[in-house]
Phi, psi and omega in degrees: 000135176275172229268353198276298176317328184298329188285332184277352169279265180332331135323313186287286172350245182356273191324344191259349179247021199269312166318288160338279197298326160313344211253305185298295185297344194252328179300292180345293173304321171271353195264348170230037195219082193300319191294326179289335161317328183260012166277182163291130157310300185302310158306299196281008157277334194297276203326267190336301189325262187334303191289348173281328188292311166323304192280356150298315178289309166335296197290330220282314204272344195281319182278332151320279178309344164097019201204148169321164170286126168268167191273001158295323194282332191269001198300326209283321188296332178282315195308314184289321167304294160307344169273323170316290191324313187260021169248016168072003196284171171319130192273355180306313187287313187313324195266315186303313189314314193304271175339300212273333163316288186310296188329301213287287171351304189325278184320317218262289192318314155286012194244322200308322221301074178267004169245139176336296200287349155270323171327308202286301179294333174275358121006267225285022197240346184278342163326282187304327174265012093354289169289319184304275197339290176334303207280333175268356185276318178300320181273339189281332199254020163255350184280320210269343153298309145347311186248359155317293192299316146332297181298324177301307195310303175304327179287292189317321230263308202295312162271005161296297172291344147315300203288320162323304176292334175275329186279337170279352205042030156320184143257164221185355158305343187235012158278300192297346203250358117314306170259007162065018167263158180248117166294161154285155156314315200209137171232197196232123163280127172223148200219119161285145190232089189253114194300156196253151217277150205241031163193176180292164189023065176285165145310142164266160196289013188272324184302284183329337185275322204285287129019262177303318136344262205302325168278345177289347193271322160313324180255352166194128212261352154293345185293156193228134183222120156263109191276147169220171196304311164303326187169245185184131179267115190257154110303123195222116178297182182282303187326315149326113184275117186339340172303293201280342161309284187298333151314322198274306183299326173299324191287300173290004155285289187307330171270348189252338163101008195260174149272106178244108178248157183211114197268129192239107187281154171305179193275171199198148161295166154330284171323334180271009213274289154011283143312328226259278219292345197263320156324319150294330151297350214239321178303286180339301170282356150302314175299321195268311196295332180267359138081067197269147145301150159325103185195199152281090175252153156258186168310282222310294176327346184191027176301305163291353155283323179298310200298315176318306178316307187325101178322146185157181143000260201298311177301313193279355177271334160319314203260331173304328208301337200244023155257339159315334173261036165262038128278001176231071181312333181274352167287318184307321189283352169277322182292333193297294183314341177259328179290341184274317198248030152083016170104352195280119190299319176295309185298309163330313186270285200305304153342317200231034160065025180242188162311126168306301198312324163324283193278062132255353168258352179257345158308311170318308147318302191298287184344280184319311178272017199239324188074043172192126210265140170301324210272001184258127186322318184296320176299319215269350154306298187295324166285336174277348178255317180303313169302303186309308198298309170312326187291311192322303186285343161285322197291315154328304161284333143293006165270334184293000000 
């Protein structure tokens, strides 16, 4: 008999055992593979079966003819692969099940051979189911990424809008029972601040985001975030600890090379969430307009400054207290410098490459066009906050 007839032998043989031995590969696979294990049992040894028998009537007509699998012939193994993908298992797991299938096919395949001259062709058949195994590992494992990266995408796009809805004080009941996401009891607000970079070969702000994304997800993989151009509005269940807040902003300082402040409102219900977020935007931009380190703030932390800030009255004489010097820019730039180092005239005068003596006649001046002296603790109270108003109301006016 010639090798072709040997081979159509040994195929029919096989093929007349082709249930069984499909049954024996789907066992396989589930008795050493714990993720697949953790599917519907009943469906999926059914789904494993049917897919072993296709990829055996496959391999049976492909190693007769001496040749690879076409990617037409491979459609059913992607298809199968993608369903792995929206049921979340391991693309590790997805390629070992594949492997420990074919192994368990192999062994069955081999045991049928029993004269030499079957032996001998399936030898000659191994290049090629070699080669097949390549050709399903490469598309199963670009495909079943393919629908990861889809699935994330789709997910991300769901809690984005959740998270929207929540920071808005929406309603949010037919958002949750859409997406099938579960709230925490209670979350924490935080407003990322990432500062914009003060040398050459910085992050571009698509990294920084790309950056910040990956550690929030890192402390917590429940966070709901509206990522924005500066930075990101987190949501954080409670259970997250300010330790781990702060390990997180230290981390996205140190890799993007930035200032990173973060204004963090107390833990809060649902119903508070709102409020609580416009309180953690309002820290942030303090931390950032006072120009704080890298860090966390809460209220305790910038409580006089928050209160100072608050509209009303009181903001606007404040903000009144500094128009007599707007025409005189270099006083405004001594008060900024006194006000960043805490009043110390020396660090000031260093700051701003001049004479102590400078600022103490331009202080002196401000005394004179303000009628309220810097150099007295209380005035020098009144002016740090009156500057503080001021950063706020420039900054304010660039957003618009």
């Amino acid at each position: 008999m010639n090798a072709r007839g040997t081979r159509q032998r040994l195929a029919d043989r096989l093929r007349a055992e082709l249930p069984e031995v499909a049954r024996s590969m789907a066992r396989a696979v589930l008795s050493t593979v714990p993720e697949y294990r953790k599917l519907p049992s009943d469906l999926l040894e059914a789904e494993l079966t049917h897919n072993a028998e296709a990829g055996l009537d496959l391999f049976l007509r492909a190693a007769s003819e001496l040749r690879a699998p076409n990617p037409a012939e491979l459609a059913a193994a992607l298809d199968n692969a993608i369903r792995r993908a929206a049921e979340g298992v391991p693309i590790e797991a997805v390629l070992i099940a594949q492997h420990r299938a074919i192994a368990s096919g192999w062994d069955a395949v081999a045991r049928l051979a029993i004269r030499p001259s079957e032996r001998n062709q399936l030898l000659a058949a191994v290049p090629h189911l070699l080669a097949t195994v390549a050709a399903i590992d490469v598309r199963i494992a670009s495909r079943y990424l393919r629908e990861r990266q889809k699935l994330r995408w789709e997910q991300q796009q769901r809690r984005r809008v959740l998270a929207q809805a929540m920071l808005s004080g929406a309603p949010v009941g037919h958002l949750i029972e859409r997406s099938g996401i579960e709230l925490a009891d209670q979350y924490r607000a935080v407003v990322f601040h990432v500062a914009e970079p003060t040398g050459p070969g910085r992050p571009r702000p698509e990294s920084v985001l790309s950056h910040l994304r990956a550690e929030i997800e890192a402390v917590s993989r429940h966070a709901l975030s509206r990522l924005e151009r500066d930075g990101a509005t987190t949501l954080f269940p409670a259970a997250v600890t300010e330790t781990r807040l702060t390990g997180l902003v230290a981390r996205l300082a140190t890799v993007t090379g930035r200032r990173v402040v973060a204004g963090a409102a107390a833990h809060t219900e649902l119903d508070g969430i709102a409020a609580a977020a416009e309180t953690a935007t309002e820290l942030a931009r303090l931390a950032a307009v006072l120009h704080r380190p890298t860090g966390v703030y809460c209220i305790d932390d910038l409580a006089l400054h928050y209160q100072l800030t608050r509209p009303g009255p009181a903001r606007r004489w404040l903000a009144e207290l500094l128009t007599p010097l707007a025409t005189y820019p270099h006083l405004i730039e001594v008060l900024d410098a006194c006000t960043t180092y805490d009043f110390d005239r020396l660090a000031a005068a260093e700051c701003l490459v001049v004479h102590r003596n400078t600022i103490n006649y331009r202080l002196h001046r401000i005394a004179e066009l303000t009628g309220y002296d810097p150099t007295d603790p209380d005035s020098a109270q009144l002016f740090a906050a009156a500057v503080l108003v001021r950063r706020l109301e420039a900054l304010a006016s660039r957003q618009v």
